[in-house]
C-alpha positions as CSV (number, residue, x, y, z in Angstrom):
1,X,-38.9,-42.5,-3.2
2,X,-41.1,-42.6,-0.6
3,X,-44.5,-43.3,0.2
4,X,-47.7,-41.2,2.2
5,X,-49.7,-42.9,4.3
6,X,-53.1,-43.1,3.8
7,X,-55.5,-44.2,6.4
8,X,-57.3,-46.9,4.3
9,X,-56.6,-49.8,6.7
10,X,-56.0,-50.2,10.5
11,X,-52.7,-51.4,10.5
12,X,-52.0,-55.2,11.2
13,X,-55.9,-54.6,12.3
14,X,-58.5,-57.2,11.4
15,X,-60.5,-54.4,9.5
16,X,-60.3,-51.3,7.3
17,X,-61.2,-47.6,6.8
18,X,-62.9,-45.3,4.1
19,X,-61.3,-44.2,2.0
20,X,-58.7,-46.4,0.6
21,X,-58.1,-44.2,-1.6
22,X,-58.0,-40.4,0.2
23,X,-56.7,-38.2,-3.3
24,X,-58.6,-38.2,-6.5
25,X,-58.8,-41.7,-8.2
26,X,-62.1,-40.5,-9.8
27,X,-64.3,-43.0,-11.6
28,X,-62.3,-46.2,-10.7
29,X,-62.9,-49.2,-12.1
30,X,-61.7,-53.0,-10.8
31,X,-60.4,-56.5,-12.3
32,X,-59.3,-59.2,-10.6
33,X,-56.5,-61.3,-12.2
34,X,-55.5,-64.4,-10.1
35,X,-54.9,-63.4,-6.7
36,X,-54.3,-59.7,-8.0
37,X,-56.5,-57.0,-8.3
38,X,-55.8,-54.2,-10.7
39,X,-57.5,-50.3,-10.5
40,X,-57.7,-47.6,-13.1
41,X,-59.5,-43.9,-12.9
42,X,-60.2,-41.4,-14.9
43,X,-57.2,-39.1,-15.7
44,X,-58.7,-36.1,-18.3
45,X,-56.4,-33.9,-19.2
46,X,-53.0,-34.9,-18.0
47,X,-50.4,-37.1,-19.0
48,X,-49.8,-39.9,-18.7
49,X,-53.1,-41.2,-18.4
50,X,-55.1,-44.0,-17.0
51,X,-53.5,-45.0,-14.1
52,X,-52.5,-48.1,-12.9
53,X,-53.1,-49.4,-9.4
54,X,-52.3,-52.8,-8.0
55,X,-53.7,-54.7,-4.8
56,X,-53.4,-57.7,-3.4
57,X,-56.1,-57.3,-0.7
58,X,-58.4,-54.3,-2.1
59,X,-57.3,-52.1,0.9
60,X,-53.8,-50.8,0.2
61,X,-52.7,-50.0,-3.4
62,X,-49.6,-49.1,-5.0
63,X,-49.8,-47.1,-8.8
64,X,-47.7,-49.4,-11.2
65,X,-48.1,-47.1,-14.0
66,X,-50.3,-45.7,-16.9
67,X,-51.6,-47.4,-19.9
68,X,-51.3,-43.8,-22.0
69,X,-48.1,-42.1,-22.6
70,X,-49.7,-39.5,-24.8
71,X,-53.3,-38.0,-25.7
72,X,-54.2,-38.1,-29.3
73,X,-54.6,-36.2,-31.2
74,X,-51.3,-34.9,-30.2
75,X,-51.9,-31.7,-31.1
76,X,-55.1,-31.0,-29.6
77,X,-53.7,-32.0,-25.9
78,X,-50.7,-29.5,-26.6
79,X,-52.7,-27.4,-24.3
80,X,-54.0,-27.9,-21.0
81,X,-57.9,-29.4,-21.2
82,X,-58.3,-29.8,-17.7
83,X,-61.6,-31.1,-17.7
84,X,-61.6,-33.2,-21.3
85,X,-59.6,-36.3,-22.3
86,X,-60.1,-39.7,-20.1
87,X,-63.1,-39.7,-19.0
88,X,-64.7,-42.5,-17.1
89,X,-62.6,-46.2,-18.0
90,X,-63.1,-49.6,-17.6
91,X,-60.8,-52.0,-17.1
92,X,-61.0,-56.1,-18.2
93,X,-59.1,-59.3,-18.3
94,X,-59.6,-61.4,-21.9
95,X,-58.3,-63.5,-23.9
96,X,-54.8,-63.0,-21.8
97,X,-55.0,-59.8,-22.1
98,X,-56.2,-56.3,-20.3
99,X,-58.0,-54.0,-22.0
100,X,-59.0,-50.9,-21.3
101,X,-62.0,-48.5,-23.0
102,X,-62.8,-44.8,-21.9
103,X,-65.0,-42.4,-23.2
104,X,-63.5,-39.0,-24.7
105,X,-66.3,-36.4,-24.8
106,X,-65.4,-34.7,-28.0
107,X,-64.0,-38.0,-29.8
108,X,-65.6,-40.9,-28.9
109,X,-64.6,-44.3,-27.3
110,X,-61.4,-45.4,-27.4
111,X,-59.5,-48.4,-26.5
112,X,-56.2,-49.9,-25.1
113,X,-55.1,-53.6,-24.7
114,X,-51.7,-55.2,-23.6
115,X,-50.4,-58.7,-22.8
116,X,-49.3,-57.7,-18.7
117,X,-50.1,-54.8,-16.6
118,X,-47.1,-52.7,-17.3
119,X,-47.9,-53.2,-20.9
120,X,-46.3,-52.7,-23.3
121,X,-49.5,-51.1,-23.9
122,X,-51.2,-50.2,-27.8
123,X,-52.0,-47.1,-28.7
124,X,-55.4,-45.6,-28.5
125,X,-57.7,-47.0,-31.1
126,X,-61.0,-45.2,-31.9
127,X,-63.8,-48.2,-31.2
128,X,-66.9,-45.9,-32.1
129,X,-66.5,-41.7,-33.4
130,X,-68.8,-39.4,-31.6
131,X,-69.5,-36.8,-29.6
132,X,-70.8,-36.9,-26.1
133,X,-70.6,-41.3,-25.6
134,X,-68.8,-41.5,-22.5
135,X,-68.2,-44.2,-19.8
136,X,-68.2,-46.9,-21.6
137,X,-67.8,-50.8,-20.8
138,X,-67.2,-53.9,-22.7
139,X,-68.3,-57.4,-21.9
140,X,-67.6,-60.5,-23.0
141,X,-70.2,-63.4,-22.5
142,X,-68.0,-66.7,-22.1
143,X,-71.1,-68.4,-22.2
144,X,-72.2,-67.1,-25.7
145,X,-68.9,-66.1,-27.3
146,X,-70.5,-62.8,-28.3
147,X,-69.1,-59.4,-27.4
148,X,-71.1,-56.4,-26.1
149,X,-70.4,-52.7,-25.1
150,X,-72.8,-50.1,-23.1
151,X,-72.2,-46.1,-22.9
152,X,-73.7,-43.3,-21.1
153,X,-74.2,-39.7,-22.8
154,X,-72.9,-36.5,-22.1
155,X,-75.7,-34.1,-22.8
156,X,-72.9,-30.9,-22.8
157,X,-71.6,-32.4,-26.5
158,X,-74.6,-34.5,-27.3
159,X,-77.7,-32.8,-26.3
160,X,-78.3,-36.6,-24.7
161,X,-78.4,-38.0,-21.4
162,X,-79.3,-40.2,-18.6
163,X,-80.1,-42.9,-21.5
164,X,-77.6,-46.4,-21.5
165,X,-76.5,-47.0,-25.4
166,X,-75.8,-50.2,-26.0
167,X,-74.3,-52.9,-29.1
168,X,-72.9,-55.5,-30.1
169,X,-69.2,-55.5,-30.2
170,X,-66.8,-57.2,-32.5
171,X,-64.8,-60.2,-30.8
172,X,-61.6,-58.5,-30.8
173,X,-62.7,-55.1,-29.6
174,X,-62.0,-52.9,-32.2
175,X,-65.3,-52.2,-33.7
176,X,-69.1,-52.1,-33.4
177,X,-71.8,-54.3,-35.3
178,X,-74.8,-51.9,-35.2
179,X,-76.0,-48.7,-34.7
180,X,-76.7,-49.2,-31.0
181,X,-80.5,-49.2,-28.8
182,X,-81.3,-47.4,-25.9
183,X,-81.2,-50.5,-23.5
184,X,-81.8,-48.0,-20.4
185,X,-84.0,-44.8,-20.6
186,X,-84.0,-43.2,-17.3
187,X,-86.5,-40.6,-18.2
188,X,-88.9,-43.5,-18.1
189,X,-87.9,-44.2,-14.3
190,X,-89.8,-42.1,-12.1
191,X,-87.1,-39.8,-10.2
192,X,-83.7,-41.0,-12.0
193,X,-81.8,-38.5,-13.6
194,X,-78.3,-38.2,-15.0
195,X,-77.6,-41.9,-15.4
196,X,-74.5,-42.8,-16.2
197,X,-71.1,-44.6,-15.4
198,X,-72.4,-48.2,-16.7
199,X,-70.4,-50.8,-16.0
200,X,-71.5,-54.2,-17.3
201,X,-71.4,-57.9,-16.2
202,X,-73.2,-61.7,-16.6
203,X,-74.0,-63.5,-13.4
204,X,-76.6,-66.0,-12.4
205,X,-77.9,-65.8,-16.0
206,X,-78.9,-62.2,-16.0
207,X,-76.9,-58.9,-17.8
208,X,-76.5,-57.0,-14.7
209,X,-75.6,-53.3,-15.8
210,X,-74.4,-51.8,-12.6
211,X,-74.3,-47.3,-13.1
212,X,-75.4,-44.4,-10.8
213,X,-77.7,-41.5,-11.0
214,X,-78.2,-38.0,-9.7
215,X,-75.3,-36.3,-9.8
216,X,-72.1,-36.7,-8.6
217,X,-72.6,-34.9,-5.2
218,X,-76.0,-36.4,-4.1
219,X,-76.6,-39.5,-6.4
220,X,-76.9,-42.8,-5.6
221,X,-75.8,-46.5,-7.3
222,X,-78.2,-48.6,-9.1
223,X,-78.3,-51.6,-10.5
224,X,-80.2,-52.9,-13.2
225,X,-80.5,-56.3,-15.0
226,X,-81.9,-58.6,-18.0
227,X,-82.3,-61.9,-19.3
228,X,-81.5,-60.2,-22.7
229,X,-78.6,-57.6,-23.0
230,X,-81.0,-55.6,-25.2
231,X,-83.9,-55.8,-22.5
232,X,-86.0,-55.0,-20.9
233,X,-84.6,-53.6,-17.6
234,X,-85.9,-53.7,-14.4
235,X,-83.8,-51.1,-11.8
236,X,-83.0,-51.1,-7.8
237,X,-81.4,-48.4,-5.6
238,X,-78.1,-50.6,-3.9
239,X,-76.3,-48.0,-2.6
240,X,-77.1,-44.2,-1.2
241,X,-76.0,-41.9,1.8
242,X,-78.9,-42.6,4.2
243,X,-77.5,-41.7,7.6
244,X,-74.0,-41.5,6.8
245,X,-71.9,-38.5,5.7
246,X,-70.8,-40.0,2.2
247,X,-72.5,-38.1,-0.1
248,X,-72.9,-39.6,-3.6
249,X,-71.5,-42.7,-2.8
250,X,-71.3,-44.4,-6.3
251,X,-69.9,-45.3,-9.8
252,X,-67.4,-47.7,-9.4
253,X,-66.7,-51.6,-10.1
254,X,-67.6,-54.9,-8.7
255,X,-65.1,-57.5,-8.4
256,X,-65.4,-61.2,-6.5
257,X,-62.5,-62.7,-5.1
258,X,-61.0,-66.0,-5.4
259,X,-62.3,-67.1,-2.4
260,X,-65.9,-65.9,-4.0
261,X,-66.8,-62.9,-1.7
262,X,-67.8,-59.9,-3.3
263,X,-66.9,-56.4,-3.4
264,X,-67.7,-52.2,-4.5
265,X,-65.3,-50.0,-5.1
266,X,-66.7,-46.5,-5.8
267,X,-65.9,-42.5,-5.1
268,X,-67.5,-40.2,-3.1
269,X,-67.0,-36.4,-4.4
270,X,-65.3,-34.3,-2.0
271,X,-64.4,-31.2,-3.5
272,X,-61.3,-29.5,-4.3
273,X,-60.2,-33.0,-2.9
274,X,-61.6,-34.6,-6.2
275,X,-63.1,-37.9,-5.8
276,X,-62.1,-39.8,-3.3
277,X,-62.0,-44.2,-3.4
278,X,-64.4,-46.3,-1.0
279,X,-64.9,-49.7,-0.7
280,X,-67.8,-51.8,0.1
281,X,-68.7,-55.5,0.8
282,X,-71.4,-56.4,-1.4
283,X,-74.0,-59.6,-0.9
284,X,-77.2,-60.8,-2.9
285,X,-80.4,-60.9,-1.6
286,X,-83.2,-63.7,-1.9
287,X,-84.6,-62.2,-4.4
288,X,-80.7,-62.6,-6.5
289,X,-80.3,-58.6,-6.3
290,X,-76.4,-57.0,-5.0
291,X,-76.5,-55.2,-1.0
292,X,-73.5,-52.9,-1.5
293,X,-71.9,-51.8,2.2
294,X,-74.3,-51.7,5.7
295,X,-77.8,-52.5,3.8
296,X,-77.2,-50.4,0.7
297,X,-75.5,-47.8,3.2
298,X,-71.7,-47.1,2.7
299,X,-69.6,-48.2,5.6
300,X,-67.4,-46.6,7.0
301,X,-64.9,-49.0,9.3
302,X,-66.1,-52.9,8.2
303,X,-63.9,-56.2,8.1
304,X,-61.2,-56.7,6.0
305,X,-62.0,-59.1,2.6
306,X,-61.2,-62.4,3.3
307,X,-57.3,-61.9,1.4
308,X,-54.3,-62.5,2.5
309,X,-51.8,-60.0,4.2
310,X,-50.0,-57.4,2.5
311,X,-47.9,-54.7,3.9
312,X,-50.1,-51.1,4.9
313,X,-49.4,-49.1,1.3
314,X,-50.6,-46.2,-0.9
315,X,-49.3,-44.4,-4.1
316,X,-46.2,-43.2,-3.7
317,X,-46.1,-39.2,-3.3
318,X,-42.0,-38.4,-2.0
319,X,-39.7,-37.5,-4.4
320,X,-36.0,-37.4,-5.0
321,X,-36.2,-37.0,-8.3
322,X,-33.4,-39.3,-9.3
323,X,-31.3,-38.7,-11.8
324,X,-33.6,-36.1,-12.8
325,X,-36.4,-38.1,-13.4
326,X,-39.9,-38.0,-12.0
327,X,-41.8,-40.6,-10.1
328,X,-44.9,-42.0,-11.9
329,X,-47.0,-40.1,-9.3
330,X,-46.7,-37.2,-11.5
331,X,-48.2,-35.9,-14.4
332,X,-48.1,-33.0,-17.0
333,X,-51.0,-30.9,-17.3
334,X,-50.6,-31.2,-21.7
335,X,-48.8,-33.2,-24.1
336,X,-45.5,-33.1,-22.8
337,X,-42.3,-31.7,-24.9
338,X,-38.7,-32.6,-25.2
339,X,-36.4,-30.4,-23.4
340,X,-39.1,-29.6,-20.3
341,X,-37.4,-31.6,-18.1
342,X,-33.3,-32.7,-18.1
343,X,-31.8,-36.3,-17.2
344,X,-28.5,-36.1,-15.1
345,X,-26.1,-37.5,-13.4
346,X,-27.3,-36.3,-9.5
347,X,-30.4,-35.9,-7.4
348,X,-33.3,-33.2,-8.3
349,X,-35.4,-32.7,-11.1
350,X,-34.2,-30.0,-13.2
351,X,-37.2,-28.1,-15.0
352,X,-36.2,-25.4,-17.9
353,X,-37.6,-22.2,-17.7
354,X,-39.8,-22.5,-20.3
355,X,-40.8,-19.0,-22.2
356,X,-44.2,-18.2,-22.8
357,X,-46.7,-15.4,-23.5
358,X,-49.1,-16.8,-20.6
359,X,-46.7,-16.6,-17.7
360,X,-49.5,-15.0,-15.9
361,X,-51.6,-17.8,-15.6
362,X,-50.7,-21.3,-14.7
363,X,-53.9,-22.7,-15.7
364,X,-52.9,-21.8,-19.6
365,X,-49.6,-23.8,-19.2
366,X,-48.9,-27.6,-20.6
367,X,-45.4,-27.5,-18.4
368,X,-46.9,-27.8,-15.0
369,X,-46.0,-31.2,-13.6
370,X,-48.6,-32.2,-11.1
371,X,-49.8,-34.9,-8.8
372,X,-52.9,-35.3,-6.5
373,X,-53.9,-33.2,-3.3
374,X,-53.6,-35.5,-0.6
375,X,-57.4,-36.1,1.0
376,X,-56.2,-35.6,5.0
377,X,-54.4,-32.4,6.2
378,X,-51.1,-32.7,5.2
379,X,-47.8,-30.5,4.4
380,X,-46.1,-30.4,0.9
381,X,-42.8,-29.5,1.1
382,X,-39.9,-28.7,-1.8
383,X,-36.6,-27.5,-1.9
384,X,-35.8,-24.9,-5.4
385,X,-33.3,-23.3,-6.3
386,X,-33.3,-20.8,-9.4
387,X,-30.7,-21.3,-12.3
388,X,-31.8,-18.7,-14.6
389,X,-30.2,-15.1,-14.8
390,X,-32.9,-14.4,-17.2
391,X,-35.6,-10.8,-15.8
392,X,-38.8,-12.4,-15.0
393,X,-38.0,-15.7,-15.4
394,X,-39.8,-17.9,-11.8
395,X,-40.0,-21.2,-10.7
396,X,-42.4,-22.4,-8.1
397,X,-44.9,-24.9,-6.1
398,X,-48.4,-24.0,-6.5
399,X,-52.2,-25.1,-5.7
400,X,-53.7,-25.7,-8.9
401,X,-57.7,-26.0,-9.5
402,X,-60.3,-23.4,-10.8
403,X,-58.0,-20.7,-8.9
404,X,-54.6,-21.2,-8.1
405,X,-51.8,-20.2,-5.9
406,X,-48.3,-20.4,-5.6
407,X,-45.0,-19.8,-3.8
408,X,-41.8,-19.5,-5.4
409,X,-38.5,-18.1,-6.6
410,X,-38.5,-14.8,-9.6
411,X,-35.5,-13.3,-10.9
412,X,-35.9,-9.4,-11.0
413,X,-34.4,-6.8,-13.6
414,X,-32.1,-5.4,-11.3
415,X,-30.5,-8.8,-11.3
416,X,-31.6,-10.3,-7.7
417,X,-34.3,-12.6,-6.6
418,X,-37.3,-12.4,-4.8
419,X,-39.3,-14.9,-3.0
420,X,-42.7,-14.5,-4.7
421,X,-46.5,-15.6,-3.8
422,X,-49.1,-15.6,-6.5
423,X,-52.9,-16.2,-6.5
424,X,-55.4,-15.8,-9.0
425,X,-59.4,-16.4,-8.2
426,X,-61.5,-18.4,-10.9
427,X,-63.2,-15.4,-12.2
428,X,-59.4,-14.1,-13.0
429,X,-57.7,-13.8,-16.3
430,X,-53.9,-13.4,-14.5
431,X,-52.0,-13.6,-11.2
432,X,-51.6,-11.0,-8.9
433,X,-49.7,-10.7,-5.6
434,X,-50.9,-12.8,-2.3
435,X,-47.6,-12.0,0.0
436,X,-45.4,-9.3,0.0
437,X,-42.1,-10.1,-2.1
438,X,-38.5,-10.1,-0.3
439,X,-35.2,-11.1,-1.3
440,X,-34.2,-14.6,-1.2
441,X,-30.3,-14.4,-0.2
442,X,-28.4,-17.1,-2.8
443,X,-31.4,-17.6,-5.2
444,X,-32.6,-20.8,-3.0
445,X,-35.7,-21.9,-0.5
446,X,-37.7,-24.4,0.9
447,X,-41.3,-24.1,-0.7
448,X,-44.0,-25.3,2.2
449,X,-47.9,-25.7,1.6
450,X,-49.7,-26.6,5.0
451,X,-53.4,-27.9,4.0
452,X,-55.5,-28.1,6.6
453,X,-59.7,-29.1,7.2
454,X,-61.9,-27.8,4.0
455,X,-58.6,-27.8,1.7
456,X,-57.6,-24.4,3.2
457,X,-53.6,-23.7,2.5
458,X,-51.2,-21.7,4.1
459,X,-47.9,-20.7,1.8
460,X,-44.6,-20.6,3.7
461,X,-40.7,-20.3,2.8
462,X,-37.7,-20.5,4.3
463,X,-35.0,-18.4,2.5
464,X,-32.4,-19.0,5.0
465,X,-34.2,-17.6,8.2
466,X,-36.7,-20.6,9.5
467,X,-40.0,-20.9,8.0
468,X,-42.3,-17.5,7.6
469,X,-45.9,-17.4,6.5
470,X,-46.9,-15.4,3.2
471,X,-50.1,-13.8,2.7
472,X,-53.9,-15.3,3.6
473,X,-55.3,-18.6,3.6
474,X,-55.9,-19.7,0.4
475,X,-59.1,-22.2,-0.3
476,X,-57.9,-24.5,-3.1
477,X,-61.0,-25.1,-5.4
478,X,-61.0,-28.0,-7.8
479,X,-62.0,-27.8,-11.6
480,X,-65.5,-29.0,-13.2
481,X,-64.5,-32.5,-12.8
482,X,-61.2,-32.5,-10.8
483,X,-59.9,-31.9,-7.7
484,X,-56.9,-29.1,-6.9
485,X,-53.7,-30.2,-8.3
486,X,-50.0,-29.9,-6.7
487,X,-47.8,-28.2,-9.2
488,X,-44.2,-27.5,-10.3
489,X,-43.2,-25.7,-12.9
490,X,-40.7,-22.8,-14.3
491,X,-40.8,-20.3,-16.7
492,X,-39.7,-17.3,-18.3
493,X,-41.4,-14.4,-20.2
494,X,-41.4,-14.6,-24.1
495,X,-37.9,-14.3,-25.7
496,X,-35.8,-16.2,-28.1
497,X,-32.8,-17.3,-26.1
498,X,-33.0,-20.1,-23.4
499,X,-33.8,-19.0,-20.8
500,X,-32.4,-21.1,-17.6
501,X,-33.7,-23.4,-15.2
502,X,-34.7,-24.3,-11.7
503,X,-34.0,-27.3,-9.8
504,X,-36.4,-28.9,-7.4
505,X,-34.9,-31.7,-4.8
506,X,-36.4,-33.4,-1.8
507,X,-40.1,-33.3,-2.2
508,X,-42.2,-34.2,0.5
509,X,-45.9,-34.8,2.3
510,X,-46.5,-35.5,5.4
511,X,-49.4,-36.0,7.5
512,X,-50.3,-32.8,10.0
C-alpha cells in the first residue's frame, strides 16, 4: 500500500503549506499526548467512523484507524444516510484514556473511550438523548476535579440554533447532572449567526469556549471566555478570510505543544472537495485573547512548529488490496454485511455482485466502498475484471456526491460484456447513459477518473486498446455536508441465486 502525496509541507523545507490536509477531514478536532498529536473528523454516514490521524509535527499525518466499527442503531445505518451519523467530534486525553464525543442529529451525544489510540475502543454510549444537540465537547477542570460538557443545536431537528448548551458532566463521562443553560446566546450578539462547533478549554483561569459562526462557506472563528463555565460570556472574532482566498476558515481545535507554542487546526469548505484541513500558529495578545494565523488572517505558507522531523506523509490512498482486504482509507457507505467482500489467498479485492432492486442508483446502496476525493487534480486508476455470468449484473468506479457517475464493466443478456458509463444529476431518481457502450474483449479493463481544476472528471477505459475517453466532463458535486466520494462497488439485478463477482486490483492516485 501506498501513499498520495499531499502538498502540506515543503519537503525537508523549514516551513509548510495549506492545507495539510487536501481531502475531506471535515470538523477535525486535536489532542496532544506526549510528543504525539492525534486528529479525528467527522465521518456521517459511513463506516467505519471517526477517523484516526496521527502526527508527530502537525504537518504530515498518517490515518491509524477509526474508533467506530459500526453505527448504532445497526439497523437504522443499514442504509446509506449520507449526510446523518457522526457529526462534529471531539477528541481528549483523561485519566489515561482518549475519549471521544460526537453529536448524532437524530440521537443525541454519544461517546467512546479506550486505553491507546488503536483502542480497543467501547462501544457507543448514549451521554444525553435528543434531537438536534450536536458538536459537542467535554472538559475536565484538573484544577477543580469537576467535569463539564458544551453542545451546539441543529435547528433542522430541533427548531434551535446558534445558542451553546452547556452542563455539568458526571466524572466518568457517561452522564449529565442537570438539565443544561444557555451559556452562549448568539442572537444576543449583534451580527453572529449559526454558532456552533464549540470546543472547550481552561487556561490562564478563564473557560475559553473556542466555536465559529456564519456558515460554513463565509463564517468566521470566535472565541469566547468566562471566569465561570456558566457565565457570562464576553466574544472576539480570531480568525476570518480578510484578504486571503480561504473562505470560512474555522471550527477546528487548539492544541499547545510540549515546547509550549500554540496551534489551530481548522477546515475551510471547498466544495465537492468537502472540507479541507488548515493549520495555523496561534499567540495571545496583551489583553490574554488567542491571534489565530497572520493577525486573525489564515496563512497560507508560515514556519514549521517548533517539532521535530518526521518524514513528508499523508493518508494512505494506493491499494493492493491484499489478501482481499481493504486499506483503512476506505469506507462503506452503510452498515456493512457479511459476504460483501471475500478474504483470499492472492492480491485484489474481490466484491460480490450484490442483488438489489436499486441498481439504478448508487446513492440508494450500503455496498459502495468509498474513500475521499483527493483536494489537487489527480487521476484514480483501477484495474476490474467481471466474474459474474449473471444478465445485468456490473461492477464499477464511480464519482459519488449529490450526482454521481461511473465507469465500469455490465454483463449483457446476450451473454457478452460491455464497458458501461453511467451518470445521474441530483435532481434524478436513476442512471442513464453518459458514453456510448462497447464491448470489452475478455470481460476485463482499466477504470481511469482524471480530476482536474473545480472537481471536473473525465471517465476513461482501457479494454485492451490504450486508454479512450467516454462521454462529457462530469462536475462531481458533493452532498449537504460532504464532499464527492470515490466508489467501488458491484451488483446485480434482484434474483435469488448468487449472483458472481468482480475483482478490483491495483488501485491508484496520482498527482496530474
Amino acid at each position: 500500500m501506498t501513499t498520495y502525496s499531499e502538498p502540506g509541507a515543503t519537503a525537508g523545507g523549514a516551513t509548510y503549506r495549506n492545507p495539510v490536509l487536501n481531502a475531506d477531514w471535515s470538523d477535525p478536532d486535536v489532542v496532544r499526548v506526549g510528543d504525539d498529536f492525534y486528529l479525528t473528523a467527522s465521518s456521517f454516514g459511513r463506516v467505519p467512523g471517526l477517523p484516526l490521524l496521527h502526527s508527530r509535527n502537525l504537518v504530515d499525518w498518517t490515518l491509524v484507524g477509526h474508533a467506530l466499527d459500526r453505527l448504532e442503531p445497526e439497523e437504522t445505518f443499514a442504509a446509506p444516510r449520507h449526510d446523518c451519523g457522526v457529526w462534529a467530534p471531539s477528541i481528549r486525553h483523561h485519566d489515561d484514556r482518549f475519549w471521544i464525543f460526537w453529536g448524532d442529529p437524530d440521537q443525541g451525544v454519544f461517546q467512546v473511550n479506550a486505553p491507546a489510540i488503536r483502542g480497543p475502543w467501547t462501544r457507543p454510549h448514549l451521554v444525553k438523548e435528543g434531537k438536534g444537540l450536536i458538536d459537542p465537547c467535554p472538559l475536565w477542570d484538573d484544577e477543580t476535579g469537576e467535569a463539564y460538557l458544551v453542545h451546539a443545536w441543529a435547528k433542522s431537528r430541533s427548531g434551535v440554533k446558534n445558542r451553546l448548551t452547556g452542563h455539568r458532566m458526571h466524572p466518568d463521562g457517561t452522564s449529565l447532572l442537570d438539565e443544561g443553560k444557555v451559556i452562549v446566546d448568539a442572537d444576543r450578539v449583534p451580527g453572529w449567526f449559526t454558532l456552533e462547533g464549540p470546543k472547550l478549554y481552561r487556561h490562564d483561569g478563564w473557560f475559553w469556549i473556542l466555536a465559529p459562526a456564519g456558515g460554513v462557506e463565509t463564517g468566521w472563528q470566535g472565541a469566547f471566555r468566562s471566569r465561570d463555565f456558566f457565565g457570562p460570556y464576553e466574544e472576539r472574532i480570531v480568525l476570518e478570510q480578510k484578504h486571503t482566498d480561504v473562505n470560512g476558515p474555522h471550527q477546528g481545535g487548539w492544541v499547545r505543544t510540549a515546547a509550549g507554542e500554540d496551534w489551530f487546526l481548522h477546515f475551510q469548505q471547498r466544495g465537492a472537495y468537502g472540507r479541507v484541513v488548515h493549520l495555523q500558529p496561534m499567540r495571545w495578545d496583551e489583553e490574554g485573547w488567542p491571534v489565530l494565523g497572520d493577525d486573525g488572517a489564515p496563512v497560507t505558507e508560515h514556519r514549521r512548529p517548533d517539532l521535530p522531523a518526521q518524514p513528508p506523509a499523508a493518508p494512505a490512498t494506493d491499494d493492493d488490496f491484499p489478501g482481499g482486504r481493504h486499506g483503512r482509507q476506505w469506507q462503506w457507505t452503510a452498515n456493512p454485511r457479511d459476504g460483501w467482500a471475500t478474504q483470499h489467498s492472492g492480491d485484489g479485492l474481490r466484491l460480490t455482485c450484490v442483488r438489489t432492486a436499486d441498481a439504478h442508483d448508487l446513492r440508494r446502496l450500503p455496498n459502495v466502498l468509498t474513500q475521499r476525493l483527493p483536494g489537487l487534480p489527480s487521476a484514480a486508476e483501477v484495474d476490474l475484471r467481471l466474474d459474474s455470468e449473471e444478465p445485468g449484473a456490473r461492477a464499477g468506479l464511480a464519482v459519488l456526491g449529490d450526482a454521481f457517475s461511473w465507469i465500469g464493466l455490465e454483463r449483457g443478456a446476450d451473454g457478452t460484456v460491455h464497458l458501461v458509463h453511467r451518470f445521474a444529476e441530483g435532481v434524478a431518481d436513476r442512471e442513464r447513459d453518459a458514453g456510448h457502450p462497447r464491448l470489452a474483449p475478455g470481460a476485463r479493463a482499466r477504470l481511469r477518473i482524471e480530476i482536474g481544476a473545480g472537481a471536473r472528471c473525465r471517465f476513461l477505459a482501457d479494454t485492451g486498446d490504450g486508454f479512450r475517453p467516454s462521454g462529457p466532463v462530469f462536475a462531481a458535486t458533493p452532498w449537504r455536508w460532504v464532499g464527492a466520494l470515490l466508489g467501488l462497488f458491484a451488483l446485480a439485478p434482484e434474483g435469488q441465486s448468487p449472483a458472481g463477482a468482480a475483482t478490483f486490483t491495483r488501485f491508484r492516485i496520482t498527482a496530474l
